[in-house]
C-alpha positions in Angstrom: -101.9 -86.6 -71.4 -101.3 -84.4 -74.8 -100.3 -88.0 -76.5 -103.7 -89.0 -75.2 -105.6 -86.3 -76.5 -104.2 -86.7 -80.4 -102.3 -83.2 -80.1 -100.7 -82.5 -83.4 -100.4 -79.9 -85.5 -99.2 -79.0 -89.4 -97.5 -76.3 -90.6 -94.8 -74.7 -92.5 -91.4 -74.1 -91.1 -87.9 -72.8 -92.6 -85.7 -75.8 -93.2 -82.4 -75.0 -91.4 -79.8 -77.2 -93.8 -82.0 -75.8 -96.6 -83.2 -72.9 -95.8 -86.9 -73.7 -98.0 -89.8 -73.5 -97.1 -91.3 -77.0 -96.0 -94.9 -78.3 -94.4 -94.0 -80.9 -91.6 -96.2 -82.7 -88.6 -95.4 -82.4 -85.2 -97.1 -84.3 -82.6 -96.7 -84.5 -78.7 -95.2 -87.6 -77.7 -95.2 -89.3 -74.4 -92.4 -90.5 -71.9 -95.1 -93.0 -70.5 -95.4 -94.9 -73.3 -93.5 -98.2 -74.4 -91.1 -95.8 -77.1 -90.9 -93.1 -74.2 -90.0 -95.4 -71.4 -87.1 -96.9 -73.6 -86.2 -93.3 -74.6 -85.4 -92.2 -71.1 -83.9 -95.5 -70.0 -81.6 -95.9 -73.1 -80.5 -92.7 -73.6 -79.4 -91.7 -70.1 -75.7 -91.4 -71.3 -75.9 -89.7 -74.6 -78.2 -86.7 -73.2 -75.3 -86.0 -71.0 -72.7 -86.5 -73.2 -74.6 -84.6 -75.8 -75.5 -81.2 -73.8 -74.2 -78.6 -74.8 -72.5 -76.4 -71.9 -70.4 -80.1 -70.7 -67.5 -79.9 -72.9 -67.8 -76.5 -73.1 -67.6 -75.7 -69.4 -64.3 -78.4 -69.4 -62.5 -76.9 -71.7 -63.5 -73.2 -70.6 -62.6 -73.9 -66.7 -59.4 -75.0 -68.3 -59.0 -71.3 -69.5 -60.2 -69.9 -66.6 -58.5 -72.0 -63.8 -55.3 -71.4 -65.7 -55.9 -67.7 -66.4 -57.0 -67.4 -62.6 -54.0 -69.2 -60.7 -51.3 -67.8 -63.4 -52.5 -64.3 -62.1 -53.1 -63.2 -65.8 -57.0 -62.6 -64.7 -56.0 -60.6 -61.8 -53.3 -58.6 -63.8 -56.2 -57.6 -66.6 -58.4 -56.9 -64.2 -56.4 -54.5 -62.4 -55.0 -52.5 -65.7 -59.5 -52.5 -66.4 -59.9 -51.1 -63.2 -57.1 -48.7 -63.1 -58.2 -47.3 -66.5 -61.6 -47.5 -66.2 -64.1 -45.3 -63.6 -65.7 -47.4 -60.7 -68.7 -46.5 -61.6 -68.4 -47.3 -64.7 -67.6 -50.9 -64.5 -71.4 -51.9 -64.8 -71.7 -50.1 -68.2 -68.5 -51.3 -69.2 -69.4 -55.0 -68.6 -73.0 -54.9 -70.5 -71.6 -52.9 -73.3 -69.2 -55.6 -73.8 -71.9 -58.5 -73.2 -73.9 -56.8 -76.2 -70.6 -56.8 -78.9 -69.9 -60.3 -78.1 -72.3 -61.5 -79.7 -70.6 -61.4 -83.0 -68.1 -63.9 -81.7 -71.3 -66.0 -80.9 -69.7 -68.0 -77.3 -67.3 -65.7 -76.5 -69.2 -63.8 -74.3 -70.5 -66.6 -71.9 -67.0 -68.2 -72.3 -64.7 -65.3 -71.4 -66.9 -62.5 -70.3 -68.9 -63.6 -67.6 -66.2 -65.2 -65.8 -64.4 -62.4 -66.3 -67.3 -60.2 -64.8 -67.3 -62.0 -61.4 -63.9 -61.9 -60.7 -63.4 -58.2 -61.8 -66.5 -57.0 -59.3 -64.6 -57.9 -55.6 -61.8 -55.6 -56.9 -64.3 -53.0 -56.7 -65.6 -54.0 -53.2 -68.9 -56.0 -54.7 -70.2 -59.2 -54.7 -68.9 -61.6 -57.2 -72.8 -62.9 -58.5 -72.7 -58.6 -59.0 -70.2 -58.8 -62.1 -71.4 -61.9 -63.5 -75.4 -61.1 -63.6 -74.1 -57.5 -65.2 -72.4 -59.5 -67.9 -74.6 -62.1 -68.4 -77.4 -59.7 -68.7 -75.3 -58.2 -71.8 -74.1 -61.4 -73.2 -77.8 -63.2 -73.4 -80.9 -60.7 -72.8 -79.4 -58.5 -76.1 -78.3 -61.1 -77.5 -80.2 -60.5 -80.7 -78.6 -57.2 -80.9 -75.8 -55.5 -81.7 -73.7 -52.7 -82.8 -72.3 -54.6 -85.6 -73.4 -57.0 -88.3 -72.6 -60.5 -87.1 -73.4 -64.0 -89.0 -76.5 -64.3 -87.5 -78.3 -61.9 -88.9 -77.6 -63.5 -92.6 -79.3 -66.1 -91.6 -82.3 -64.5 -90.0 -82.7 -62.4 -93.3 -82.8 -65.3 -95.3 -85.1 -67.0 -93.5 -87.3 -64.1 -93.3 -86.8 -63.8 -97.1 -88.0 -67.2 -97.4 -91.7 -66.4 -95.8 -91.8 -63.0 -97.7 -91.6 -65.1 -100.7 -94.7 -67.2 -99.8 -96.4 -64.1 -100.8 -94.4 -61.9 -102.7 -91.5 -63.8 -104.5 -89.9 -59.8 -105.4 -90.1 -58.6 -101.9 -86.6 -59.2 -100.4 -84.5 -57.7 -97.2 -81.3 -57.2 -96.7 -78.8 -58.2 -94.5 -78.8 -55.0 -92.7 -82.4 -54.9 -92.1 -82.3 -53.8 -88.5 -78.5 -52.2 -88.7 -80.3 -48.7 -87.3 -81.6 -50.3 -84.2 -79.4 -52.4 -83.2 -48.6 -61.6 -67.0 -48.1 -62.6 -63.4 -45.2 -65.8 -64.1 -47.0 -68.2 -61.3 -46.7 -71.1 -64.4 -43.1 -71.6 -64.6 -43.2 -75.7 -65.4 -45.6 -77.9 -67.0 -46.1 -79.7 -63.0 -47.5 -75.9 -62.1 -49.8 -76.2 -64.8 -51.3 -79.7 -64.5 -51.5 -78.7 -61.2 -54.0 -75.4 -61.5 -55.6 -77.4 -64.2 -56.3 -80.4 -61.6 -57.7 -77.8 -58.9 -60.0 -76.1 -61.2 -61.5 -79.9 -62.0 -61.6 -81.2 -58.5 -64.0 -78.1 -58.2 -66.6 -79.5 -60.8 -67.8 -82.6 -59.1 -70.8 -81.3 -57.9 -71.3 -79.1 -61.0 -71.2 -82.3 -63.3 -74.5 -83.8 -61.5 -75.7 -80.5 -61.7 -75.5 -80.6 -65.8 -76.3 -84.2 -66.1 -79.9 -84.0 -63.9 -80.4 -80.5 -66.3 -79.2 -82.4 -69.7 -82.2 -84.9 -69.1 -84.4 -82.8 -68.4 -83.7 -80.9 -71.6 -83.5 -84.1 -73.7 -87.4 -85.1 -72.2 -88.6 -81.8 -73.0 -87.6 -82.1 -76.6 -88.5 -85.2 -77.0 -92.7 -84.6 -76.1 -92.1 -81.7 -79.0 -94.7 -80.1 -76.5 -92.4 -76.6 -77.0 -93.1 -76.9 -81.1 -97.0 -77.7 -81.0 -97.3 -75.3 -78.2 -95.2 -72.2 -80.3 -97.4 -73.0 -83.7 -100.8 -73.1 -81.7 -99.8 -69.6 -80.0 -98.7 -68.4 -83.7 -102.1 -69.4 -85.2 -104.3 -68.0 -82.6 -102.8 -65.0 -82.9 -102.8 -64.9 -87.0 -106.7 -65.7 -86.4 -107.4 -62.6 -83.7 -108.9 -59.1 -85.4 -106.2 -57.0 -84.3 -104.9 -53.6 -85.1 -101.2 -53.1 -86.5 -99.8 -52.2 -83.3 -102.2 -54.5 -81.4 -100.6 -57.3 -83.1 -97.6 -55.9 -82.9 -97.2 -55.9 -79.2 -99.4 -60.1 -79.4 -96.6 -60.8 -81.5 -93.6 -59.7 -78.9 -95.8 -61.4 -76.1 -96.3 -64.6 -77.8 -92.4 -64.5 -78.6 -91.6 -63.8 -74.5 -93.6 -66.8 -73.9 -92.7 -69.0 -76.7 -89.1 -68.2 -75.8 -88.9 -70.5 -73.1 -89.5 -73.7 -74.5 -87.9 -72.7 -77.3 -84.9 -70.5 -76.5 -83.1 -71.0 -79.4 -83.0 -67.9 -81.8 -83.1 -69.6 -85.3 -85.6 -72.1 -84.5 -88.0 -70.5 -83.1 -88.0 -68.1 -86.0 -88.0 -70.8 -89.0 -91.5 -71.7 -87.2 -92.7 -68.0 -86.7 -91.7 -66.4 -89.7 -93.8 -68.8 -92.5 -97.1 -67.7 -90.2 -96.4 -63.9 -89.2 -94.2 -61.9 -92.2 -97.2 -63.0 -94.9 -99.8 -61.5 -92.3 -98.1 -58.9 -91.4 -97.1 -57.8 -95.0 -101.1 -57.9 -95.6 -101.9 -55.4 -93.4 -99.0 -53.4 -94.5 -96.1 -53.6 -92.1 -92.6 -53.8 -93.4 -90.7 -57.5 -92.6 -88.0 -55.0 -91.0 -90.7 -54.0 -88.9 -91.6 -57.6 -87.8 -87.6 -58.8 -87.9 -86.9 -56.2 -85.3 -90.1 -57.2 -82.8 -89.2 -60.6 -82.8 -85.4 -59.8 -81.7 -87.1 -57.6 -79.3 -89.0 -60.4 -77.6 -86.7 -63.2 -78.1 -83.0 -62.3 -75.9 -84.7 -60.8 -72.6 -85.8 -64.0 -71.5 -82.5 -65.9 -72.0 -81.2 -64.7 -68.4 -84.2 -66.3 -66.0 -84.9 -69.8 -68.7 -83.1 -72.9 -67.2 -83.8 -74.3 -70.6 -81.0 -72.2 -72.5 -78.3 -74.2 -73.2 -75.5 -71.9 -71.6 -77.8 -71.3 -68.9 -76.4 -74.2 -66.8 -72.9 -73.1 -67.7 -73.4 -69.9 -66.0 -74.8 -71.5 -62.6 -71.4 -73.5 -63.0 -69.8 -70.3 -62.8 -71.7 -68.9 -59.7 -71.3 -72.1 -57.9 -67.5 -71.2 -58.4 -68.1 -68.2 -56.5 -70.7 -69.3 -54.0 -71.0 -73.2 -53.9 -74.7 -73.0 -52.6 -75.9 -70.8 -56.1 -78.1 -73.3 -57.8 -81.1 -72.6 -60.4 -83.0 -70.8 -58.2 -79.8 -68.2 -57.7 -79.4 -67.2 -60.9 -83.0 -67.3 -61.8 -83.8 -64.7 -58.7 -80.7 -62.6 -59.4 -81.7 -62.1 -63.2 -85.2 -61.5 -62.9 -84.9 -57.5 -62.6 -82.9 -57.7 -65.5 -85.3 -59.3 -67.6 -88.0 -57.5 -66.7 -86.2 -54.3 -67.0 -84.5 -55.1 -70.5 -88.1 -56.4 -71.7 -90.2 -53.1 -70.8 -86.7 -51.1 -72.3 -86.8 -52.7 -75.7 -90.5 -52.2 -75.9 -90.4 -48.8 -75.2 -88.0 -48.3 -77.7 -89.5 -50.1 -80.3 -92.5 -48.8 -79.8 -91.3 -45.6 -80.0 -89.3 -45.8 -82.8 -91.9 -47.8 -85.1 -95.0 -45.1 -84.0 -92.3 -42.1 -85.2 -92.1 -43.6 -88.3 -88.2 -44.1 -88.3 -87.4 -46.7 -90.6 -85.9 -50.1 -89.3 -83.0 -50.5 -91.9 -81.7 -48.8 -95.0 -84.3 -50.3 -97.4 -86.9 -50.6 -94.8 
């Protein structure tokens, strides 16, 4: 119906490969029509072959399968829990999510695995551990502790759209740094033979990620997420806002547009062009605006089907209890969603009203 209607739109985006500033044309196109039916019939294979969390789910179940029947996950987890208070295990596990992120995979790979077999040692439910590490490893994942490579590239990019107005205006890369044994293995028959278990486990989980990796590949292909992010960005630009008016439009328009578009850098190269020159006209520091937008871009990660490691993590709980689909882990990360969103706009709002500065040259 958006084909129909002519629904395009021009802009300027960041480049990725280039990092420059660049005007392209995006318009919706159809899976009705002759090029979409041919799209979804001939590329059936390559969208599963091509999503993301497949290989990495084989070769991580690998780990984990081998890790689990060698005892070496149940050792760890009982030196964690012998060293570590009960009821602290929660705190533990989130903190942890929130410093993987400089090892960008690590955390969904290790951590949340990790998480649900750690919780039963403590007498709670598996789906307990892993939403508790999950929450840490994706709904903060724009922050951190620490300096990781990410944020290079987000400061150039926002460098990039300062420069559309003020080519001696630049940020730094710290520009938000103030906010932000068991010998079960003996032969190599014992380990094809864990390793064959954990796969005879993923049958169902398979179908699971091909019906999703369609579904993803269709949704990218209408480009509806891209015309539907720079529409929301231009209405806003147009409104007669206050500061922190626009402000607080600019983190809602990022929780929204953070569902068709879940990726971080993306998402970015198309807001950035449009909201750092109007925000630097009225004033606000590109710290200011860097550290809204990571504020509304994690928390929605945990409840969006369309994050790539989101269907790795339903893997996971299906491990743990076969009926956990979608829905499961959807329900089960709501309330931390919603909780880390109203956090982090607390605290932001807080710190930017005080006057605190967002980075050192902020």
């Amino acid at each position: 119906m958006f084909q129909w209607l002519g629904m395009s739109v021009t802009y300027q985006r960041i480049n990725l490969e280039t990092l420059e500033i660049e005007e392209a044309t995006t318009a919706v196109s159809s899976l009705l029509s002759a090029d979409g039916i041919r799209f979804v019939f001939t590329s059936v294979v390559s969208n599963f072959i091509k999503f993301g969390p497949v290989g990495i789910i084989m070769v991580a179940m690998i780990g984990v399968g081998l890790a689990e029947r060698s005892g070496l996950i149940g050792s760890l987890i009982r030196k964690i829990v012998m060293v570590a208070p009960p009821q602290a295990m929660t705190a533990i596990l989130v903190t942890l999510g929130v410093l993987s992120s400089i090892a960008s995979d690590a955390g969904y790979l290790v951590l949340i695995p990790l998480g649900a077999v750690a919780f039963p040692s403590l007498g709670r439910h598996p789906l307990a551990g892993l939403s508790a590490a999950f929450a840490g490893v994706a709904a903060a994942f724009g922050a951190n502790f620490l300096v990781k490579p990410i944020d290079g590239i987000l400061a150039e990019m926002t460098n990039d759209a300062i420069h559309i107005v003020d080519p001696s205006q630049s940020i730094s890369l710290t520009s938000n740094f103030y906010g932000w044994g068991a010998r079960t293995l003996r032969t190599a028959d014992d380990i094809i033979d864990a390793i064959t278990k954990t796969f005879a486990d993923l049958a169902g989980l398979l179908f699971l990620f091909f019906v999703i990796g369609q579904f993803v590949a269709y949704f990218t292909y209408t480009n509806v997420g891209t015309v539907l992010a720079v529409n929301l960005a231009n209405s806003l630009k147009d409104a007669d806002l206050s500061s922190a008016t626009l402000l607080m439009a600019f983190i809602l328009v990022g929780l929204l547009l953070s569902i068709p578009v879940p990726n971080i850098l993306p998402k970015w190269a198309i807001m950035a062009p449009v909201f750092i020159p109007l925000f630097l006209k009225l004033g606000i520091d590109p710290e200011v605006v860097l550290a809204a937008y990571r504020v509304s871009d994690s928390p929605p990660n945990v409840i969006n089907p369309l994050l790539p490691h989101f269907a790795l993590v339903v893997g996971f709980a299906r491990r743990w209890q076969p009926d956990a689909g979608v829905g499961t882990v959807v329900a089960t990360m709501l309330p931390y969603a919603v909780a880390t969103m109203i956090a982090w706009i607390i605290l932001f709002f807080a710190w930017y009203l005080s006057g605190l500065p967002f980075g050192p040259s902020a």
